[in-house]
C-alpha positions in Angstrom: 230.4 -52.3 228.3 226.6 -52.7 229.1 228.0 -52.1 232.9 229.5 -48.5 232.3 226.6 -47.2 230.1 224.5 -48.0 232.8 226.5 -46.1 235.5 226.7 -43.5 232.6 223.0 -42.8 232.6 222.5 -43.3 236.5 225.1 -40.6 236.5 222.7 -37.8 233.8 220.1 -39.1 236.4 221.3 -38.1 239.4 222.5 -34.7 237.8 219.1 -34.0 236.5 217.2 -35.1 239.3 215.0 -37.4 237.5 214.8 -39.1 234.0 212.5 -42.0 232.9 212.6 -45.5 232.9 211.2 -48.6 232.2 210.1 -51.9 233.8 208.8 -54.5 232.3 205.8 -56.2 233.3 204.2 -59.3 233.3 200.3 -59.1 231.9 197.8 -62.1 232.3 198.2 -63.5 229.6 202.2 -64.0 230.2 203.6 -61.1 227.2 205.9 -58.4 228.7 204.0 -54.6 228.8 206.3 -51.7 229.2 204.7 -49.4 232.4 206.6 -46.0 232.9 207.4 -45.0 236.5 206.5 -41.3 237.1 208.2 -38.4 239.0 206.8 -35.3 240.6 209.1 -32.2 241.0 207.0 -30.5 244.2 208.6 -27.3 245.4 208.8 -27.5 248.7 211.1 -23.9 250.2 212.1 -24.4 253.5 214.0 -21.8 255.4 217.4 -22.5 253.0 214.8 -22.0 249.7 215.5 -25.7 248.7 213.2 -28.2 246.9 212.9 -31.8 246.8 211.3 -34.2 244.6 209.8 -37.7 245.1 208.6 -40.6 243.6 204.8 -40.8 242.7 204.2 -43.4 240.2 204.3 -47.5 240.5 206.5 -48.7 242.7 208.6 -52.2 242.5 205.9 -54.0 242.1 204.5 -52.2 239.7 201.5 -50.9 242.0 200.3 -47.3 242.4 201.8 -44.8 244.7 200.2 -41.9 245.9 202.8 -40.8 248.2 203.1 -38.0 246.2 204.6 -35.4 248.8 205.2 -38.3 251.0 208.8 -37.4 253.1 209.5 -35.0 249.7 210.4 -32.6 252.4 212.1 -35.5 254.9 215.5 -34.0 256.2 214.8 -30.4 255.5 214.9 -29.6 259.5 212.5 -28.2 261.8 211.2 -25.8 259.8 208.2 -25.4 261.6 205.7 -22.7 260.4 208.4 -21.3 257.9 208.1 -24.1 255.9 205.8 -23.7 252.8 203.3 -26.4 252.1 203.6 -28.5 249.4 200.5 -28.3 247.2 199.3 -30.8 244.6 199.1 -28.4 241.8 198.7 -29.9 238.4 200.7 -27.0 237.0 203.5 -28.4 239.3 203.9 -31.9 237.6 205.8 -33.1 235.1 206.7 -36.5 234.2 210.2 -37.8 234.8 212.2 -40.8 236.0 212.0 -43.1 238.6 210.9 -46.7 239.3 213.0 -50.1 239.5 212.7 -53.6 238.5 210.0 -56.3 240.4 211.9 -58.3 243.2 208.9 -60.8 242.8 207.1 -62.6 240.4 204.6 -60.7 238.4 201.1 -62.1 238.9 200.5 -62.7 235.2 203.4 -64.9 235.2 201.3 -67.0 238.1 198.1 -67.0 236.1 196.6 -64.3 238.0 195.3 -62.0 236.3 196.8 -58.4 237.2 194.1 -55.9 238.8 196.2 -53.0 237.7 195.8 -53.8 234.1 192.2 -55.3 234.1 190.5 -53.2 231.8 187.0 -53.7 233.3 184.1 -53.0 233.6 184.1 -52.4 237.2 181.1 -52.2 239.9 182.1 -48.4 240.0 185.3 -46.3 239.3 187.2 -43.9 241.8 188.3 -41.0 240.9 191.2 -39.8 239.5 193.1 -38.0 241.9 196.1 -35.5 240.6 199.3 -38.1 241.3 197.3 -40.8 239.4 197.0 -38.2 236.3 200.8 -38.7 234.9 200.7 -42.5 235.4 201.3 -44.2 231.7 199.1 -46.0 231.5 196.2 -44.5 233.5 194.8 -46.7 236.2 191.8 -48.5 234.1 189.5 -48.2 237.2 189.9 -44.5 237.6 188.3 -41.9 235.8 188.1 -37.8 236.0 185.3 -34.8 236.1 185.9 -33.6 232.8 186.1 -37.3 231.4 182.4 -37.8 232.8 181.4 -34.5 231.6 182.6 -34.6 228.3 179.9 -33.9 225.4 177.3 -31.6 224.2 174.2 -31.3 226.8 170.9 -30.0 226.3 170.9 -29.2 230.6 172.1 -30.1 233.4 171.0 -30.7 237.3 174.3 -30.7 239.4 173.6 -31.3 243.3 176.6 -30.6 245.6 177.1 -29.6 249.2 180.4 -27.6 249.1 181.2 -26.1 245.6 184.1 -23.9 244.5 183.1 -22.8 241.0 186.2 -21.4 240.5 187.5 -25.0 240.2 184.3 -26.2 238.7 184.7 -24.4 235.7 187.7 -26.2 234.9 187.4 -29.5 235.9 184.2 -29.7 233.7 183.9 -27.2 231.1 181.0 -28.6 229.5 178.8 -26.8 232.1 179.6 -23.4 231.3 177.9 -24.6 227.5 174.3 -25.3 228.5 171.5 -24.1 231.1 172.3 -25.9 234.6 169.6 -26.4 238.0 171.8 -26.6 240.5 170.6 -28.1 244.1 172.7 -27.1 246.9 172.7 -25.5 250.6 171.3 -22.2 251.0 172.9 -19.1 251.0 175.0 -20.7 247.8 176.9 -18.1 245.5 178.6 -18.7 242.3 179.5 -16.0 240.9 182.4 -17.4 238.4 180.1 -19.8 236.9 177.3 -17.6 236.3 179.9 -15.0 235.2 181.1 -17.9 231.9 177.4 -19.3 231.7 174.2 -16.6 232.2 171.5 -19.9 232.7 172.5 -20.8 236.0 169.3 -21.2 238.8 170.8 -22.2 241.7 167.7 -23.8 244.2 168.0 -24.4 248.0 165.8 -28.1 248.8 164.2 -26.9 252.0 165.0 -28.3 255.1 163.2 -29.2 258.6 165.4 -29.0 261.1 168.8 -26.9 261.4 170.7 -30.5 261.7 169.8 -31.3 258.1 172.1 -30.5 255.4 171.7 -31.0 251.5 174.3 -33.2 251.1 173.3 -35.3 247.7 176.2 -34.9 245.3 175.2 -36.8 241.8 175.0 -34.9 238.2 172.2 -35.2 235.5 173.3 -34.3 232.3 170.8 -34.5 229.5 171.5 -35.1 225.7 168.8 -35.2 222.9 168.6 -38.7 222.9 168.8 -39.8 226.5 170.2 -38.8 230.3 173.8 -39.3 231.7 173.5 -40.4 235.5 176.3 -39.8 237.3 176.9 -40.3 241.2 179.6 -39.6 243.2 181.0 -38.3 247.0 183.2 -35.7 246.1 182.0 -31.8 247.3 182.3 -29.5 244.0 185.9 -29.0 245.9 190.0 -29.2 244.2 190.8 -30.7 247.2 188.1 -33.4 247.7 188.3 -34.5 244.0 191.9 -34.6 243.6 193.6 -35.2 247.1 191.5 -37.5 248.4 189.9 -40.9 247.7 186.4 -40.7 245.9 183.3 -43.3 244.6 181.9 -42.6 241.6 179.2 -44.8 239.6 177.2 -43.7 236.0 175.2 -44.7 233.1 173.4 -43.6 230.4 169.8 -43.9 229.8 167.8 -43.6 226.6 164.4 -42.1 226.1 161.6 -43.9 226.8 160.1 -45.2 223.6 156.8 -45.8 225.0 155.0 -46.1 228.5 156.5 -48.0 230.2 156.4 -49.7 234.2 158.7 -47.4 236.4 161.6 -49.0 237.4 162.7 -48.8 241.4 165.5 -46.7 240.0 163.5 -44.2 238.0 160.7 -44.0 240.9 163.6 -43.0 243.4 164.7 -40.6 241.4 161.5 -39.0 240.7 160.7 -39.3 244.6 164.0 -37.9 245.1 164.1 -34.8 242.8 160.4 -34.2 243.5 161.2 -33.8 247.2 164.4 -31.3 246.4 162.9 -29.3 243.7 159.5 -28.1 243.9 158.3 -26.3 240.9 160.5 -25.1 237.6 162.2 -22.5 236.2 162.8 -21.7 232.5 166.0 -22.3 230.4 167.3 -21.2 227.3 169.8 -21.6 225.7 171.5 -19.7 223.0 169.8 -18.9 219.8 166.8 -21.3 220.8 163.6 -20.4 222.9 163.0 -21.1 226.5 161.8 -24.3 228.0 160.3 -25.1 231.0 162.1 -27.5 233.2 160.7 -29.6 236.2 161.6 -32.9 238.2 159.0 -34.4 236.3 161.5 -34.3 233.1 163.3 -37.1 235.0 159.9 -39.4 233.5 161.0 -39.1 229.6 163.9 -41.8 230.2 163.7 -45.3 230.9 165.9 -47.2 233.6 165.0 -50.8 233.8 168.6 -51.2 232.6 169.8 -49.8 235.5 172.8 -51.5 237.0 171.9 -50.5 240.3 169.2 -50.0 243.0 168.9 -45.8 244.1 169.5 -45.1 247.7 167.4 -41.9 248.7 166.8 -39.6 251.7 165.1 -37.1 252.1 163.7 -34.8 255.5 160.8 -35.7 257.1 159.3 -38.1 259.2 157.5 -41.2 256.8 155.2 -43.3 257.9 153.8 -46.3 256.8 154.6 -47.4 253.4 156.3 -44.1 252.5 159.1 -45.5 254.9 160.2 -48.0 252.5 161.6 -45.1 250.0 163.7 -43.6 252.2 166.9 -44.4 254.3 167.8 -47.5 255.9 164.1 -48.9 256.1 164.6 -48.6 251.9 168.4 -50.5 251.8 166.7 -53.0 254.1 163.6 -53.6 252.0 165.7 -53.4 249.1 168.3 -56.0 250.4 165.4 -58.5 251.4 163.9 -58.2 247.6 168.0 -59.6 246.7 167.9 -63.2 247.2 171.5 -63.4 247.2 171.8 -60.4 249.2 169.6 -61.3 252.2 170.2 -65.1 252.3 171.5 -65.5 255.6 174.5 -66.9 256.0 176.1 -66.2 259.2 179.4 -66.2 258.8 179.5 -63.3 256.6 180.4 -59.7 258.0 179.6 -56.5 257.4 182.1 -52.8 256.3 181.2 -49.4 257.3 183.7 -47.0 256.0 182.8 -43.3 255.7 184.2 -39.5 256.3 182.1 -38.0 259.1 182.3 -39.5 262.4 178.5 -38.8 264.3 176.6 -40.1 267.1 175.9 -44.2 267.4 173.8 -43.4 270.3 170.4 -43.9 270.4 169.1 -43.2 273.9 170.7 -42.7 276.7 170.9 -46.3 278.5 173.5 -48.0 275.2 175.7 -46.2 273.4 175.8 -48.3 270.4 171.8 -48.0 269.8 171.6 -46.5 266.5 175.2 -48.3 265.1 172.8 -51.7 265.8 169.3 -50.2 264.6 171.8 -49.8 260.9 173.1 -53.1 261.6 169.8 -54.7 261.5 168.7 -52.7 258.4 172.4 -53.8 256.4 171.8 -57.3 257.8 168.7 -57.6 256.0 166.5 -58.2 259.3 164.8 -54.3 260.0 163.0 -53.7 262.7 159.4 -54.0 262.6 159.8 -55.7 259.1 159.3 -59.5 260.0 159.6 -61.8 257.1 156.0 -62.9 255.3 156.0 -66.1 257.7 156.2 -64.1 260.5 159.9 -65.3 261.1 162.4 -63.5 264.2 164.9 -61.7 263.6 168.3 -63.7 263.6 170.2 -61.0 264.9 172.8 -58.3 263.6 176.0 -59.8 261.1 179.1 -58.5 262.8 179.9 -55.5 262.1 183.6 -53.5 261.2 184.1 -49.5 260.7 186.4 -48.3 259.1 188.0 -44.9 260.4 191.9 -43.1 260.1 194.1 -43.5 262.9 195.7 -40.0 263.6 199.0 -41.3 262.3 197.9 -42.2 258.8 196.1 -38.6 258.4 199.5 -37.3 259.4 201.2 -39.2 256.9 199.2 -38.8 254.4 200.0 -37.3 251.0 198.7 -34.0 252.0 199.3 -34.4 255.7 197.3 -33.3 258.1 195.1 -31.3 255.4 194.2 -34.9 254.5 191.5 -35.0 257.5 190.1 -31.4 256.9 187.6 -33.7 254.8 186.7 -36.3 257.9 185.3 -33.6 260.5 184.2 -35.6 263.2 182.9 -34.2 267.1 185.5 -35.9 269.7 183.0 -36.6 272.3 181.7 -39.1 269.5 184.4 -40.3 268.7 185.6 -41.1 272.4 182.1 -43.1 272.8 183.3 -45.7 270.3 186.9 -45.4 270.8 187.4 -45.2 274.8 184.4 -48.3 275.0 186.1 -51.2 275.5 183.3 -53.7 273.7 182.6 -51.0 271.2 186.7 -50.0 270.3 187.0 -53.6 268.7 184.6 -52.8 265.7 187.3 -50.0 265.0 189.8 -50.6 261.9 192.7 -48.7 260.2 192.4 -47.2 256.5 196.0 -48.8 255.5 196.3 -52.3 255.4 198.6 -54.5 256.5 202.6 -54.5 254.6 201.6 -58.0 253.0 198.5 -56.6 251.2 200.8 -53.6 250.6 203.0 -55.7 248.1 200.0 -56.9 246.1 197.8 -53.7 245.9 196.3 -52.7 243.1 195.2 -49.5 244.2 197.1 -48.2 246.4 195.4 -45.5 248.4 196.9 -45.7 251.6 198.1 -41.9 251.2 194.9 -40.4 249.5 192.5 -40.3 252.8 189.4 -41.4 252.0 186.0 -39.2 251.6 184.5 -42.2 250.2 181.6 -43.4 251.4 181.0 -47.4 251.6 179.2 -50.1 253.3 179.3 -53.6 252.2 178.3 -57.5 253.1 181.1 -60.0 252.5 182.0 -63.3 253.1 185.5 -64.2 254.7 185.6 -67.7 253.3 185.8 -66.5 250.2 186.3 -62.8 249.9 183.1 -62.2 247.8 181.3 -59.2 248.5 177.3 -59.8 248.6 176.8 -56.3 247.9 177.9 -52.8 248.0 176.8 -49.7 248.6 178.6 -46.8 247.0 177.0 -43.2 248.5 176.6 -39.7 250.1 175.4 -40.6 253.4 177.8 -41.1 255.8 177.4 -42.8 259.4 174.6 -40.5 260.9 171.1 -40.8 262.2 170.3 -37.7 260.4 171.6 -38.9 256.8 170.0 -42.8 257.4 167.4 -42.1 259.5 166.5 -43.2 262.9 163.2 -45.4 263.9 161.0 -43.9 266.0 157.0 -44.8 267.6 158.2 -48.5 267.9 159.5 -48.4 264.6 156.3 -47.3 262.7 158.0 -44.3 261.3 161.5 -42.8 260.4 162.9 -39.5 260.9 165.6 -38.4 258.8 166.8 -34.6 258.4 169.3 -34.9 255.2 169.0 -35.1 251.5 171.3 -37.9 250.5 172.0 -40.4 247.5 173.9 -43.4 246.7 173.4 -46.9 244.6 173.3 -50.1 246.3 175.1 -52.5 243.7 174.2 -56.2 243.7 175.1 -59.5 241.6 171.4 -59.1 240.4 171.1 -55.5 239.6 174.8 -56.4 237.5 173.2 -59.4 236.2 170.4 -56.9 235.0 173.0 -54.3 233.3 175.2 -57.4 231.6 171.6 -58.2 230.2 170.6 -55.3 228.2 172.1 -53.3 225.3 174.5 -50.7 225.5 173.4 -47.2 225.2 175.4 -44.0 225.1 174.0 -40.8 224.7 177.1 -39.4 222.6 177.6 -42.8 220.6 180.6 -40.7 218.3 182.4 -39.7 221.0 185.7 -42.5 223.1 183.5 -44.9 225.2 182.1 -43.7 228.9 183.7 -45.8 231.3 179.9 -47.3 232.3 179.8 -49.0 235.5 178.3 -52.5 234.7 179.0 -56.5 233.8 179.1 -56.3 230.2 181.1 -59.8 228.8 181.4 -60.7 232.8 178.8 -63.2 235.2 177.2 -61.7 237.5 176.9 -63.9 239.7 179.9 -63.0 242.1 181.8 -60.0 242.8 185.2 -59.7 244.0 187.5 -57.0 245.4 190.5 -56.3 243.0 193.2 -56.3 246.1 192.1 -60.0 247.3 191.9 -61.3 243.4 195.0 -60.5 242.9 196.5 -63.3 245.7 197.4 -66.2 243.3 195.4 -69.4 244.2 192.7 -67.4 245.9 189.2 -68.5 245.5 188.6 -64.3 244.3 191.4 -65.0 241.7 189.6 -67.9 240.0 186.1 -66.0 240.5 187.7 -62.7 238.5 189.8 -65.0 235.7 186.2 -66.4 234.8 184.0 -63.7 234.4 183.0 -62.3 238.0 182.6 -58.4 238.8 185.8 -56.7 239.8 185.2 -54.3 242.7 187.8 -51.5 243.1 188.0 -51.1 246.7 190.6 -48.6 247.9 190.7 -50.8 251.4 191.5 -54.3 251.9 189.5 -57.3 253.9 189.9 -56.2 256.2 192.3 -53.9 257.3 193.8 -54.5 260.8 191.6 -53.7 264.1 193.1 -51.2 266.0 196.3 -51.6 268.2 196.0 -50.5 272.3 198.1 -47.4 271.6 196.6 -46.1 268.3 194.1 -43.1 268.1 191.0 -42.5 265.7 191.7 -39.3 263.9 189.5 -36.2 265.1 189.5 -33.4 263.0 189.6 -30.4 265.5 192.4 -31.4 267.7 195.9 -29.9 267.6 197.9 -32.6 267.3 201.8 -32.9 269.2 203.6 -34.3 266.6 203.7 -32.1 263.1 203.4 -33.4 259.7 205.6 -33.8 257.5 205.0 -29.8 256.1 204.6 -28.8 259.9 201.3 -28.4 260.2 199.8 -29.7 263.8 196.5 -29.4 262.7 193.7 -29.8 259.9 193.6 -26.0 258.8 192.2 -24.8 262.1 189.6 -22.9 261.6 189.3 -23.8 257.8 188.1 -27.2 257.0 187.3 -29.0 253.5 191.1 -28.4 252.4 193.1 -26.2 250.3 192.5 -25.5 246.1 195.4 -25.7 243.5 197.3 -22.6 244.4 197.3 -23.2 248.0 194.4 -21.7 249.5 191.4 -22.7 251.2 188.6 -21.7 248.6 185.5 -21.5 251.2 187.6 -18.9 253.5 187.2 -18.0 257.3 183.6 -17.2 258.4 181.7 -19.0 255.2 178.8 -20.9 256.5 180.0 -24.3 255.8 183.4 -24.1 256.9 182.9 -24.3 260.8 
């Protein structure tokens, strides 16, 4: 009977530990899609030697799950230091059984279109991270390194703060083919990537102060017919790119094909690269003579497709009209030149979600000083930048941030590894936390159990090092614009007004793209260009086929009846944001996370702290690739 053979196979299951099955799902258009649940076998030794697997695919209602280690190791005891850490090796996977049938309707089957099977475009992607990489089918708004990489390139620049080229190597190949600049922190080694590619330079921007940092990380891959842009947040790192949650936007550009007006995109650039890397160096490549290279190379491509505006910093104090390129005085300017962007509708709020917790002081008399000097810049209404008719400032649009409790680090995928990423000084945090005005601008990464059921994404497991800021109105759940970038929360990476804001100081080299229905409208516009046209389409960022006159988070579009929903099913911009609108405020007894602490309660491998002295997280065998005593890792 159709009874026994199914107690039959639950019965091979059990024995096996695993097996695969089916569910059928519900796509837009109302047919029935087969997705595949996924299980990871994670050894996991504790003192009796045993191992346990767990469930890392779509859950019950089909969404993502990156609980990959999640209570895999629930039950084993106190094992205290003698248990082994569970690492998310690749190696370590394989794809087996698991999932069960929806206990709700499908959206599809409610007219809503599905975010987990909306193939895109999307504003920007996230990146893959290693539980995601067995899911059948791949999550469309996620894509990987090597993905990006893929291809025959003439050079490359590759900017980073933190890079293991051990890991490098293999997460993008193609860069041990060709001649690569890269731009990173001084006192950089990489000794297995010059050791598979002899035309490495590696250059050190120079830096004014000693609480600057180069902290850009974005790729320029060059073809013969055009440049791949590609920027992201991720350090150069296993455990960054793979554990955690990441931002990534690209595009290709063509060769200019003759002079042509410089586009704000292509001027930041040049501003930007100009600024980091003064001078040239010669590269050659194999069987061909050498070539000298410069910033100025950056000028032979054309970007007035580009589907968004550059965000730049770089160290220095600017005055005058130079302060316009830089920092927050350049999102504000930029913001006020968006007419959807800086109309001001008061009602709207503002997101500030980041992984580096710094000072919001500016000052000594208010503690929030510098969190409201960015305010004013996001809100479209700088300082000392009053409107042509000489109009006041209407004041800051509230304001939310974004930051892990404790508890969610520590039950994160990874556990308490999961914040070695999100360093942040506790006397910092304290300010915001332990402030009783200033505490209620705090939110949690998860959201809420009701969101839970209808995410998309689900990343409340993968700990963000994601960096994004955003306007957004809670009528309607549209976001006015985005930013997607390096810099996290500091004055140093922003840049802090000085001389009764006639200049700006800011101490960091940073880069991001600020993503708006008009620079969308602008990519949806003009023709496609790729600069390996023979190779699988690159994922491009943009709003090809969609309008672009609204975009919409994918976790709100998917409520059926919701103003988003109806935005998406006609045309508008799906955003992938790994966080919901918003996520809940903090409760009276729950703590920000702060990376230094030792912690009383252990995770669930029982750890009670973020690596100790190590930060930045552990690589694919286990180990923490930057070591004790490197530079960058205290």
């Amino acid at each position: 009977s159709f009874k026994k053979r199914c107690a039959q196979r639950s019965a091979v299951r059990r024995r096996h530990g695993g097996g695969r099955q089916t569910t059928a799902r519900q796509t837009a258009s109302g047919a029935t899609m087969a997705g595949s649940a996924e299980v990871i076998d994670l050894e996991a030794p504790a003192a009796g030697g045993s191992s346990a697997t767990k469930v890392a695919g779509r859950d019950a209602d089909g969404a993502i799950d990156l609980d990959a280690a999640g209570d895999a190791v629930e039950g084993a005891g106190a094992a205290g230091s003698a248990l082994k850490p569970i690492i998310l090796d690749d190696s370590k996977r394989r794809a087996q059984g698991g999932g069960s049938e929806a206990k709700r309707p499908r959206l599809g089957a409610l007219g809503v279109p599905e975010p987990g099977t909306h193939r895109g475009p999307f504003a920007f992607y996230l990146l893959r991270t290693a539980a995601e990489e067995h899911l059948s089918p791949r999550p469309p708004f996620t894509v990987s390194f090597e993905e990006l990489t893929r291809g025959t390139w003439t050079w490359v620049i590759y900017s980073n703060y933190l890079i293991d080229d051990r890991w490098l190597t293999t997460a993008c190949p193609s860069l041990t083919k060709c001649p690569i600049v890269v731009l990173a922190p001084e006192g950089l080694k990489l000794p297995n990537l010059c050791a598979k590619n002899p035309h490495v330079h590696i250059i050190a921007p120079q830096l004014e102060t000693k609480w600057g940092t180069h902290h850009s990380k974005f790729m320029l891959l060059f073809s013969a017919t055009g440049v791949r842009v590609i920027i992201h947040t991720a350090n150069g790192l296993y455990h960054d790119a793979r554990d955690l949650t990441q931002g990534v936007w690209m595009q290709d550009f063509p060769l200019k094909k003759a002079e042509e007006s410089q586009s704000q995109f292509g001027s930041s650039l040049r501003n930007y690269l100009c600024a980091a890397w003064t001078g040239g160096v010669f590269l050659r490549r194999e069987r061909s003579q050498s070539e000298w290279r410069t910033a100025l190379d950056i000028e032979k491509y054309d970007y007035s497709s580009a589907g968004a505006h550059l965000l730049v910093s770089v160290p220095g104090r600017h005055k005058g009209a130079d302060m316009q390129k830089w920092g927050q005085v350049q999102l504000a300017s930029l913001l006020r030149s968006e007419p959807g962007a800086a109309a001001w509708k008061a009602e709207d709020q503002l997101v500030a979600q980041f992984s580096s917790f710094s000072s919001t002081q500016k000052g000594e008399s208010k503690p929030s000083g510098w969190l409201d000097e960015l305010g004013c810049a996001m809100s479209a209404q700088p300082r000392g930048l009053q409107d042509a008719a000489g109009g006041r400032e209407k004041g800051n649009l509230r304001m939310h941030v974004i930051w892990p409790t404790d508890v969610e680090v520590r039950e994160c995928h990874v556990g308490y590894d999961g914040g070695s990423s999100m360093p942040s000084a506790e006397k910092e945090v304290r300010r915001v936390s332990d402030n009783k005005t200033l505490r209620q601008i705090l939110r949690k990464w998860i959201s809420p159990p009701s969101d839970a059921e209808l995410r998309p994404i689900r990343r409340e497991k993968a700990t963000p090092h994601i960096k994004s800021y955003l306007r957004f109105s809670p009528k309607t759940d549209e976001i006015r614009w985005i930013v997607i970038t390096s810099s996290n929360m500091s004055r140093s990476a922003w840049g802090i007004l000085e001389v009764k804001n006639t200049q700006i100081q800011i101490q960091s080299y940073e880069m991001g793209v600020l993503l708006t229905p008009g620079t969308i409208a602008r990519r949806a516009a003009s023709p496609r260009f790729n600069c390996h046209p023979n190779e699988p389409a690159f994922p491009e960022c943009g709003g090809e086929g969609r309008i672009a006159t609204h975009m919409v988070p994918l976790l709100e579009a998917s409520r059926a009846g919701s103003r988003a929903a109806s935005l998406l099913s006609v045309g508008a911009i799906p955003v992938p944001l790994p966080y919901s609108l918003l996520p809940p405020a903090y409760a009276p007894d729950d703590q920000p996370w702060i990376s230094k602490l030792v912690y009383p309660s252990a995770d669930r491998f029982g750890r009670t702290e973020a690596g100790g002295e190590h930060l930045y997280g552990r690589d694919a065998l286990g180990k923490y690739p930057l070591g004790v005593g490197h530079p960058r890792a205290s």
